[in-house]
N, C-alpha and C positions, 0 to 999 in steps of 0.2 A: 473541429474548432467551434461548430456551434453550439455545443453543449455547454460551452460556456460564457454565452446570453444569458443562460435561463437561470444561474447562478447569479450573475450579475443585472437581471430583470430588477427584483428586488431593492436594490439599490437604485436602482435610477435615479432616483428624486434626491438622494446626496450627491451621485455623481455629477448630476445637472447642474447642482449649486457650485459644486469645487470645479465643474466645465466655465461655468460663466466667471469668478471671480478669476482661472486662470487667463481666460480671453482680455478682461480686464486689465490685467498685468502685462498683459503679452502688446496689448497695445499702447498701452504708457510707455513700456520699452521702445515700441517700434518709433515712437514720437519723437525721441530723446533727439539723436542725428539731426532728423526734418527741422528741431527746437533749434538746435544748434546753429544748422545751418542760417534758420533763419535771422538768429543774433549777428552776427559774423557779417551777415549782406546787409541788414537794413538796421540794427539797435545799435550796435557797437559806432556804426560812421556817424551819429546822432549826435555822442557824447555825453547823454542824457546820463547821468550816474543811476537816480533812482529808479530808469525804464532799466537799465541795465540789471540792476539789482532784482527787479519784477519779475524780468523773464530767468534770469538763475533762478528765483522762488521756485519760479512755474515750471524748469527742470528739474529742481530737488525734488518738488512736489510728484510730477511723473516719474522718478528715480524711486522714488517712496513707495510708491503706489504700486510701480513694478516689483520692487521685492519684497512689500507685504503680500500682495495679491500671489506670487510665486509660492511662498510662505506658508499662506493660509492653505491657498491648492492641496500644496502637496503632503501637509499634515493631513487634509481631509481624503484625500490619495490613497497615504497612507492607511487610514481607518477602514474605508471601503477594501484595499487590497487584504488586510488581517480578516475583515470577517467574510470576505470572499473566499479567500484561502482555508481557512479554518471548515467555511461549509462543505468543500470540495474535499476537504483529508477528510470529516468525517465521513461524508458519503461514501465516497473510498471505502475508506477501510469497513463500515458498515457492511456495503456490499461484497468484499472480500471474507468478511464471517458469515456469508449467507451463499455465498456461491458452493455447489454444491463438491463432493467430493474430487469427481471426475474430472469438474473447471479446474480444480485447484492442481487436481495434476495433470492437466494442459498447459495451466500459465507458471508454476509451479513456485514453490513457497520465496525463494532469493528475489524471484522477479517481483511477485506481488508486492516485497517490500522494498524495493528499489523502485516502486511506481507509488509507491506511497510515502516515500521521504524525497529523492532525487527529480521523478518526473515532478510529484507538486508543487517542489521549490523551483523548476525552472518556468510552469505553469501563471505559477504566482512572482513571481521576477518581472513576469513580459506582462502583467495585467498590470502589474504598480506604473513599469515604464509607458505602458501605455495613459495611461493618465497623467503622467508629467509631462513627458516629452511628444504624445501621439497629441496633445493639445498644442503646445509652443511651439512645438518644431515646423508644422504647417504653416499656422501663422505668423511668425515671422518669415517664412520662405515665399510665402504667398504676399502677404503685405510686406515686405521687403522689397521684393519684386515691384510690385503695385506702385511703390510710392518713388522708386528708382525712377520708374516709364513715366513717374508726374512730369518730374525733375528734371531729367536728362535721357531723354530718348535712344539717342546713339550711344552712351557709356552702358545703358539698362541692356540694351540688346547684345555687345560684346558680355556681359555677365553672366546674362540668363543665355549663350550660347552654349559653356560648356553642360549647364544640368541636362539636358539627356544626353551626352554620351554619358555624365556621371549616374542617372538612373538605369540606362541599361546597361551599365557594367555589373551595375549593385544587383539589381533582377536576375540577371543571367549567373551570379555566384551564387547567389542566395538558394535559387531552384536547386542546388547540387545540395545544399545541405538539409534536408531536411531527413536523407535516406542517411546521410552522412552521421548525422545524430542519431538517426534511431540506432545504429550499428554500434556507436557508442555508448548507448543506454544499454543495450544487449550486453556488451561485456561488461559494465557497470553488476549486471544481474549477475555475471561469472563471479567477478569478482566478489561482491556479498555474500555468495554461495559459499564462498572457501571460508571465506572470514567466519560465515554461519557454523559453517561444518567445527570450525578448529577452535571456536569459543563453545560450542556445546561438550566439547573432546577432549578439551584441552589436561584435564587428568589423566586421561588416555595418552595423550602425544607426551606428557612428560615420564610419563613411567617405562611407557617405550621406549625414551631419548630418540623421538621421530621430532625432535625441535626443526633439526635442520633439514630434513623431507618436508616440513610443512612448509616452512620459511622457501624453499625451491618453489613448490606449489603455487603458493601465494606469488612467489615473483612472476610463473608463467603467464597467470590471470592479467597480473599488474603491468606486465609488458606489452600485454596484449592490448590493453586497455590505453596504453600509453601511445602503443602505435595509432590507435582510431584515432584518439583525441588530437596528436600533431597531426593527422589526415585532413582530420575535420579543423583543425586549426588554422593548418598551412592556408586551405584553399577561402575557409571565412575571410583568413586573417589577409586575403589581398584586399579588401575590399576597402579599409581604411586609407593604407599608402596609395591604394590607384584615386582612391575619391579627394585625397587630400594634393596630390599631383594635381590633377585635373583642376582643383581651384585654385592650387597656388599659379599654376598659366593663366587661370580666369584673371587673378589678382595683376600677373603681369600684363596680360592684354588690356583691363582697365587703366592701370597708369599710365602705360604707353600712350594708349587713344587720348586718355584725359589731357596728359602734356601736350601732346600735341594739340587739342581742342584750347586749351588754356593758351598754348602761344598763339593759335588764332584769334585769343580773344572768342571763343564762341562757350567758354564755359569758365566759370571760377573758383580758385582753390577753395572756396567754400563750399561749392558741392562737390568737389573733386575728397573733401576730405570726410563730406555726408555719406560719398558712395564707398569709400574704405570701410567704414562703421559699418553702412548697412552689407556689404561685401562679408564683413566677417559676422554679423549676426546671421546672415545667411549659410556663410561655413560654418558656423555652428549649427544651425537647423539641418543641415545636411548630413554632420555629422552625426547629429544626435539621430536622423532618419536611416542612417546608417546603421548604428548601435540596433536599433531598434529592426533594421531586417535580420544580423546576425540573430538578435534575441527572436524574433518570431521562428527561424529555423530551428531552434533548440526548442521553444513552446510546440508547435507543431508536431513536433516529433515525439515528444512527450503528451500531449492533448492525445493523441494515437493511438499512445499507447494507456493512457487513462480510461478515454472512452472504449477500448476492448472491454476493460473491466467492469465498468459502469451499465455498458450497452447487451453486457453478456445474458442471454436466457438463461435460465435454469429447464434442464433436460427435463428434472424431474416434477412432471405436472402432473396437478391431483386428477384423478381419473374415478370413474363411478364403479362401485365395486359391482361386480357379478352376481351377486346376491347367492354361491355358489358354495360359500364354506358353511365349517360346523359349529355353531359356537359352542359346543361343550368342549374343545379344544383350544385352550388358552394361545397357545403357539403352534405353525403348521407351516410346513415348507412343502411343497408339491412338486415332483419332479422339477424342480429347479437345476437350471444352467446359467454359468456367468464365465462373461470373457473380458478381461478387462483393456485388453489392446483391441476387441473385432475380430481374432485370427485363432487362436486355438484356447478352447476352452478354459477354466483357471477349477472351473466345479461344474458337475456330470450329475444328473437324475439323484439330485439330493432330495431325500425325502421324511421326512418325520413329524410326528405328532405329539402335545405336552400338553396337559389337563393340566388349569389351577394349582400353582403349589406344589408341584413335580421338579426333581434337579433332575438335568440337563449337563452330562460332562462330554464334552471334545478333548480328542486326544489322537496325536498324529506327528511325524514329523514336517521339521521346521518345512514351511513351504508348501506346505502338503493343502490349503484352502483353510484351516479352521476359521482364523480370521476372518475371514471373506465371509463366511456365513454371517457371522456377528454383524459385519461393516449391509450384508443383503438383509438382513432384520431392522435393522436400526434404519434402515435406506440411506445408506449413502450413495449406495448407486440402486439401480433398479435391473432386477432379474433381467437376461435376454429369453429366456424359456421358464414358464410356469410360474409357481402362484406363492408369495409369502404372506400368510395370512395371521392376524393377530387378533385373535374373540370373534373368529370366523369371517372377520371382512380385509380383504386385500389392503396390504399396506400402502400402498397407492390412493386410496381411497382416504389416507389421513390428511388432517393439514399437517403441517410442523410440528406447529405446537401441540395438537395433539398426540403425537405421534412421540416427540421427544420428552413431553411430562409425565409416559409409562416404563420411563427407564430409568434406573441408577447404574452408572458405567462403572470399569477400572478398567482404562486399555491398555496396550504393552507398553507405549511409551505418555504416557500420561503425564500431567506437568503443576507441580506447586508454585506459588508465587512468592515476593517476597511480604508475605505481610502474618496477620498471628497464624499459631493452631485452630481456633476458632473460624473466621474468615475463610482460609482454604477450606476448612469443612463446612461450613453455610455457603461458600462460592455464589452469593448475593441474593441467595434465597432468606425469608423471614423467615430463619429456625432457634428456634426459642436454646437456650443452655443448655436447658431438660436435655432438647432431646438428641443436642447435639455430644454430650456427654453417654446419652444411651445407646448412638451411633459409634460409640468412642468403645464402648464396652465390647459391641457384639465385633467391634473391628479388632478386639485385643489392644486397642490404642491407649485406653484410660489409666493404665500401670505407670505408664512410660512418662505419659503429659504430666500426670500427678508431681512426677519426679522431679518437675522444673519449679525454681520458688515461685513463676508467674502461670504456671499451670497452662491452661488453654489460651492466655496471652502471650505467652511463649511466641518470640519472634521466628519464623522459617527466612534462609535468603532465599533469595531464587532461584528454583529448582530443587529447592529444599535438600540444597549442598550440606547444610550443619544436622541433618539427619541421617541416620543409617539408613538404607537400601531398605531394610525389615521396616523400620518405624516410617518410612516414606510409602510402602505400599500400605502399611496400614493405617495411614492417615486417610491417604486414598480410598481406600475401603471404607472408612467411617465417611466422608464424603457422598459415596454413590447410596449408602444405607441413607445417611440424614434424610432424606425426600419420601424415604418410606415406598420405595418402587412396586410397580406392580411385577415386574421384569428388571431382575439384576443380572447385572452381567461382569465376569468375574475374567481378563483375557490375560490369560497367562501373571494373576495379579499376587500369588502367592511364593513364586518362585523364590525369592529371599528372605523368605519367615522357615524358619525352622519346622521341622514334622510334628511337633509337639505344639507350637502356638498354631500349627494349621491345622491340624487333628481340631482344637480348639475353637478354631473360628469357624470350621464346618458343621460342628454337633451346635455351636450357641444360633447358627444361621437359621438351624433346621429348626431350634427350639423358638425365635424369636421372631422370625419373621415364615411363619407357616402359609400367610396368604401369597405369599410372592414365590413367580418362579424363577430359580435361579440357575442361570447357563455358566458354568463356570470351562473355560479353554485351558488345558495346563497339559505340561509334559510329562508331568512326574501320576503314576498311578493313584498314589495315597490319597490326589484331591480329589479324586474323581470318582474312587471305586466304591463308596457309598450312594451314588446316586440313584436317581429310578431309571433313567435310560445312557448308557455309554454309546456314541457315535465314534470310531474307527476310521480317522481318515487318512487314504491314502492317494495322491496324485492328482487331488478333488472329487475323490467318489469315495463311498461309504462301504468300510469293506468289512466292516463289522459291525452289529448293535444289539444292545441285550443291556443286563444286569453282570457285575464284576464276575461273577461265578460262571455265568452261562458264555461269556466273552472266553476266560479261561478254560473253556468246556469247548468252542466252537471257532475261533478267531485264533490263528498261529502266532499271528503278526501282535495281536494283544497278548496274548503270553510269554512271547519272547520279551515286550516291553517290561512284563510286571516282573518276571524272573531275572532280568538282566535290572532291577531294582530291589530286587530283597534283603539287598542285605541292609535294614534298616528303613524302607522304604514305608513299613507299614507300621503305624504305630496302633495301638485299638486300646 
């Protein structure tokens, strides 16, 4: 919970201002009763019309005061909680695009976004309430109190008997909820998860008619989710009816004592009818102090799970290179190993080497690592064994941004937005039309865009649903070209273009971007078997490499690949 102090550090000096105008208010209020009373014992028995009429002024007045000052607060409350809020989602989410591969699948994609809409909002709920009610609700419970013991001594002490059993009942619920919400946030995360799953599927789920299998699903999550919440409900939810029991006995013990004080003669319905007021301004404070511990177990438990994300290191620290590579070798992996759980290897003594301008094809079944090379290049994780080196210095040795401005991607599941054709291919880089249209060409893209009467203003939705699978990868494509990479990388990104527009975009690659090297990952032979080196992956070791001829010459396992695709596999 202290992390966010230093959110709301900043703000101090409005919070100060809307703390003092609420005290303000909150003591005009407290006055109104003590006003009242005071008419009632000593203005009213005068008969005086005009002092009469003075003193209502002077509680319109404090009535006024109380609910402009209330007012003004909690607009400026308000303000302070929007831009408090607003700084903590960006930060969030900031740090969630920067967290590195491996965080991201520890805390994993449903949760990060259930910590960036549901924990924020319940983060930002309990800072607003604290500023309206964590001001008035003390104050009037505290000078409530205070002015009761002016008053009437013996009615003040029956009153203030019952608040501590009423605050240690509150404390002792309240501690059970904060594990109670976090358990609730957790299925929150399930639940999103599905919804995630079946919104990105959902042309899948209909063509299946798995409507009703998903509809199941969803309800599992949702039940699940249903039982935490009355858990966590039931046991918050005493906390109201026992604090509101508790005062309504307080409220009987005062009248009882008061009647009786009153038929002594030792007290007067006029502050017998100050202490009702101030009695229930106090149950209101209570209440509201109430509200306010349910809502701190819900922030808590969320602030928790914020700060995991917030507070998370990144694994991957830049480290001094060894001074050990070649740099006449553009790209180099060194007996490299990678385990992505800790426990059995996922890739074994990978090794190879790519000069300036050389392709680079992977080829292997599904599962087999190729991927993983790509994702240990680009570092999204970092080798366990040996060396990825890029212009002969370890990739560890980059910063980011170095590191990420020698790349143009296409990964397997890659993602358009919804805005132009344009746009998605600049993806907020400053690329001129030129060259985004000569990125369009070498991608095969510019026939198709043409096609449209608004050309490169052509609207995509999102996910780039109103394109074909072909015209979606090769948007793509023109995308990772636009930046002009030094190192492109192609990961399984031609699979639904036809043989003939990929024949096409291999021979215009070679011809147009001759300085860059390009790794293209694919299944199919045809895209790969032009290249200067083919890597054979099987199990995460390299069980083949050569040139298409000498693989077919020396590699079983690539032959039976290129054979079990001839029939039309190879176009020339």
């Amino acid at each position: 919970m202290k992390w966010i102090l230093s959110y709301l550090k900043p703000l101090r000096m409005r919070m100060a201002v809307g703390f003092i105008i609420k005290v303000i208010g909150t003591v005009a209020e407290l006055f109104i009763p003590f006003l009242l009373t005071y008419i009632l014992e000593n203005v009213i028995e005068t008969g005086d019309i005009k002092k009469i009429v003075l003193y209502g002024v002077f509680m319109a007045l404090f009535a006024l005061t109380a609910g402009l000052g209330n007012i003004i607060a909690n607009r400026m409350a308000a303000k302070v909680t929007m831009i408090f809020a607003s700084q903590m989602r960006r930060e969030l989410f900031s740090k969630t695009l920067h967290l590195s591969a491996r965080s991201t699948d520890k805390f994993t994609i449903p949760s990060l976004e259930s910590r960036i809409t549901t924990d924020t909002y319940n983060v930002q709920n309990f800072v607003g309430m604290m500023q309206r009610m964590g001001v008035r609700a003390p104050f009037l419970l505290i000078g409530g109190i205070g002015i009761t013991l002016i008053m009437d001594r013996a009615l003040a002490l029956v009153m203030v008997a019952t608040l501590p059993i009423i605050f240690v009942v509150v404390y002792s619920i309240s501690r059970k909820g904060v594990p109670l919400y976090e358990k609730v946030q957790q299925s929150v995360d399930g639940m999103v998860r599905v919804v995630r799953e079946d919104a990105q599927g959902i042309r899948v789920i209909k063509a299946l008619s798995k409507n009703t299998y998903e509809n199941n699903r969803y309800n599992n999550v949702n039940k699940k989710l249903c039982k935490d919440e009355t858990r966590a409900g039931v046991i918050m939810g005493v906390v109201n009816p026992v604090m509101t029991m508790l005062m309504n006995l307080g409220i009987v013990a005062v009248v009882a004592v008061s009647a009786y004080l009153v038929a002594k003669q030792k007290s007067s319905p006029a502050t017998v009818i100050a202490f009702m007021q101030y009695f229930t301004l106090i149950s209101m404070a209570m209440m509201s102090l109430s509200r306010m511990f349910v809502m701190y177990t819900k922030c808590a438990a969320s602030a928790n799970r914020i700060a995991e994300v917030i507070n998370s290191k990144s694994e991957l620290e830049i480290k001094e290179d060894d001074g050990k590579g070649n740099e006449a070798y553009h790209v180099t992996f060194e007996n490299v190993a990678f385990s992505y759980l800790g426990k059995k290897n996922n890739l074994e003594n990978i090794s190879f080497s790519l000069k300036k301008g050389e392709r680079l094809g992977i080829i292997g079944a599904t599962g087999s690592g190729k991927s993983t090379i790509i994702r240990l290049l680009m570092r999204f994780y970092d080798v366990n064994e040996g060396v990825v080196r890029i212009n002969g210095k370890d990739v560890r040795s980059y910063t980011p941004e170095e590191l990420t401005a020698m790349f143009g991607v296409v990964l397997q599941n890659d993602f358009l937005y919804a805005d132009t054709i344009k746009e998605n291919i600049c993806f907020g880089r400053e690329i001129s039309i030129e060259n985004v249209e000569k990125a369009a060409k070498i991608a095969q893209a510019h026939e198709f865009i043409s096609g449209y009467s608004d050309g490169y203003e052509h609207m995509i939705s999102a996910g780039g649903t109103n394109l074909s699978g072909g015209q979606r990868q090769r948007v793509l494509i023109a995308r990772a070209i636009a930046g002009n990479p030094e190192i492109l990388i192609l990961d399984d990104s031609s699979s639904a273009l036809d043989y003939k527009t990929d024949l096409n975009l291999r021979s215009t690659l070679q011809s147009e971007l001759p300085e860059s090297t390009v790794i293209t990952v694919a299944q199919r032979v045809s895209s790969v078997k032009n290249c200067d080196l083919i890597l054979v992956i099987d199990e995460g070791r390299i069980i083949g490499r050569g040139t298409h001829d000498e693989l077919l010459e020396n590699c079983p396992e690539y032959k039976e690949i290129s054979d079990s695709q001839m029939g039309g596999a190879f176009v020339d």
